[in-house]
C-alpha positions in Angstrom: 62.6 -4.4 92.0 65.0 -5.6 89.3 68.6 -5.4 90.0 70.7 -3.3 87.6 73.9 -4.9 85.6 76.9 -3.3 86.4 76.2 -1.9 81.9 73.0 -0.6 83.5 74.8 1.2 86.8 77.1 2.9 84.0 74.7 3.7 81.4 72.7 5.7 84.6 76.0 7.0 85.1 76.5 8.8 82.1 72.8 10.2 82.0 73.3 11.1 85.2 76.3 13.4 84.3 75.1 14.7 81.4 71.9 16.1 83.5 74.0 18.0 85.9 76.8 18.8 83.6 75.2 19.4 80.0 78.1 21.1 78.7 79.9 17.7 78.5 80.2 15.5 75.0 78.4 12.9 74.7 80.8 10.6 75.1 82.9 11.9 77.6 84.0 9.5 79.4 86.7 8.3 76.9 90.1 8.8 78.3 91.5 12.0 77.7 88.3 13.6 76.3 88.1 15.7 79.0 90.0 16.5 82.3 88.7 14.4 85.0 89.9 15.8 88.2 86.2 17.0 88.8 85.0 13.6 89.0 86.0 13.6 92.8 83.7 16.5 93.8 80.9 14.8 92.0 81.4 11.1 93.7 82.1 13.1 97.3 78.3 14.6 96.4 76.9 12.1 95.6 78.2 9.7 98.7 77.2 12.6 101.2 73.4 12.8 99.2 73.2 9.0 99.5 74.7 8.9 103.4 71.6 11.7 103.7 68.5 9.9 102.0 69.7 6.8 103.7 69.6 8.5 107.2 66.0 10.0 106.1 64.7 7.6 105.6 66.4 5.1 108.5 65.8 7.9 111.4 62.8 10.4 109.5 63.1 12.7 113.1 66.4 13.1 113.0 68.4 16.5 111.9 68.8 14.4 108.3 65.2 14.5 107.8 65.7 18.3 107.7 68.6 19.0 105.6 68.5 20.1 101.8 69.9 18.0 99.5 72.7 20.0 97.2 75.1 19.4 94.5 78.1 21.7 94.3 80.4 22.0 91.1 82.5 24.7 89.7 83.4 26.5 86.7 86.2 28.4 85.3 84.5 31.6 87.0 81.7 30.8 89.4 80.9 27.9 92.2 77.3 26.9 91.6 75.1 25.5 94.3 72.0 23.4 93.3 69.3 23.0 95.9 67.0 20.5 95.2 63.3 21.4 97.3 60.8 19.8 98.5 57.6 21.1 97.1 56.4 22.4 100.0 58.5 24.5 100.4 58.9 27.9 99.2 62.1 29.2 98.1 61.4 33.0 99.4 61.0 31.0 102.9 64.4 30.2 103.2 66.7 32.8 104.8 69.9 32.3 103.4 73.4 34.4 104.4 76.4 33.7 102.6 80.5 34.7 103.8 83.4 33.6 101.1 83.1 29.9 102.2 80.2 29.1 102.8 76.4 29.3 102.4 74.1 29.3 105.4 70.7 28.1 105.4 67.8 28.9 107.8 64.8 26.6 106.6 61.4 27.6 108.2 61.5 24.9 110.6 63.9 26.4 112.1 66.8 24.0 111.4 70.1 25.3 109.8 72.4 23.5 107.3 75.7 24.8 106.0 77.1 24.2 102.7 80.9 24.9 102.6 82.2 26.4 98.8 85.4 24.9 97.5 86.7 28.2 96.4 86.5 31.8 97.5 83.3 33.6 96.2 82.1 37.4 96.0 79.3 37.1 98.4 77.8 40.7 97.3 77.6 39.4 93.4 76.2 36.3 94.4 72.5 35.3 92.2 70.1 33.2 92.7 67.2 31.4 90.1 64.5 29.0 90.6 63.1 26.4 88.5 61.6 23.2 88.5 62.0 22.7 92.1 65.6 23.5 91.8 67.1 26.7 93.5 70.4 27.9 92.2 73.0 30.0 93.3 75.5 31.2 91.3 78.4 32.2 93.1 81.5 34.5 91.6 85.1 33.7 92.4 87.1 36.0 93.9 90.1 37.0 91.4 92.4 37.7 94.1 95.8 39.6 92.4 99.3 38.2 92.5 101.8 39.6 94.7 105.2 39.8 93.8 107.5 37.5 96.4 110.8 38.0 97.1 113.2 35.5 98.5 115.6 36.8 101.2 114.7 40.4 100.6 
């Protein structure tokens, strides 16, 4: 297999994050195009995918060999969760529970994987779709109100 140039680990990159993220420009990774901050969700996600097919594929018995790969990523009003699986498997097999922090997964084998939410959701408005081997959940964030705070009173 041909090693990539660092041009042709960027150019990956950028179609990379235009798949998951098609609302971005074309060119967004100019400087000041867009705010970046969400760049450190998508490189912890990607690390813990990587750390995951590595350890599939280094210890295939192991609890890795049973866990769903995910991406999670947020937007102005809802935390998405993207399950990516295996074709074997049926989504309506899955039993799946989910509190304001977290989604829990029960796969037919019997394993369980938790996926922790880096915002507060509404668990009772959550929705799912499946397509392409891809199961999505679509999480609403809470709105919680503001209080009023009072110093020394």
């Amino acid at each position: 297999m041909k090693q990539q140039t660092p041009a042709e680990q960027w150019d990956a990159f950028e179609k990379a994050m235009l798949e998951a993220f098609p609302f971005l420009p074309k060119d967004f990774t100019r400087a000041g195009i867009v705010d970046s901050s969400w760049l450190s969700d998508v490189v912890q996600n990607s690390i813990n995918r990587f750390i995951d097919q590595e350890m599939k594929s280094k210890f295939p018995n192991s609890v890795f060999g049973s866990a769903l790969n995910y991406d999670t990523f947020e937007t102005h009003r809802s935390v998405i969760v993207r399950l990516r699986l295996p074709e074997d498997l049926n989504p309506r097999e899955l039993e799946m529970s989910i509190s304001c922090h977290k989604v829990r997964i029960k796969l037919p084998s019997g394993a369980k994987q938790e996926i922790p939410l880096p915002k507060a959701v509404s668990p009772r408005k959550a929705r799912t779709t499946f397509k392409g081997g891809i199961l999505e959940l679509r999480l609403p964030k809470t709105r919680e109100p503001f209080y009023p705070l009072y110093v020394g009173g």
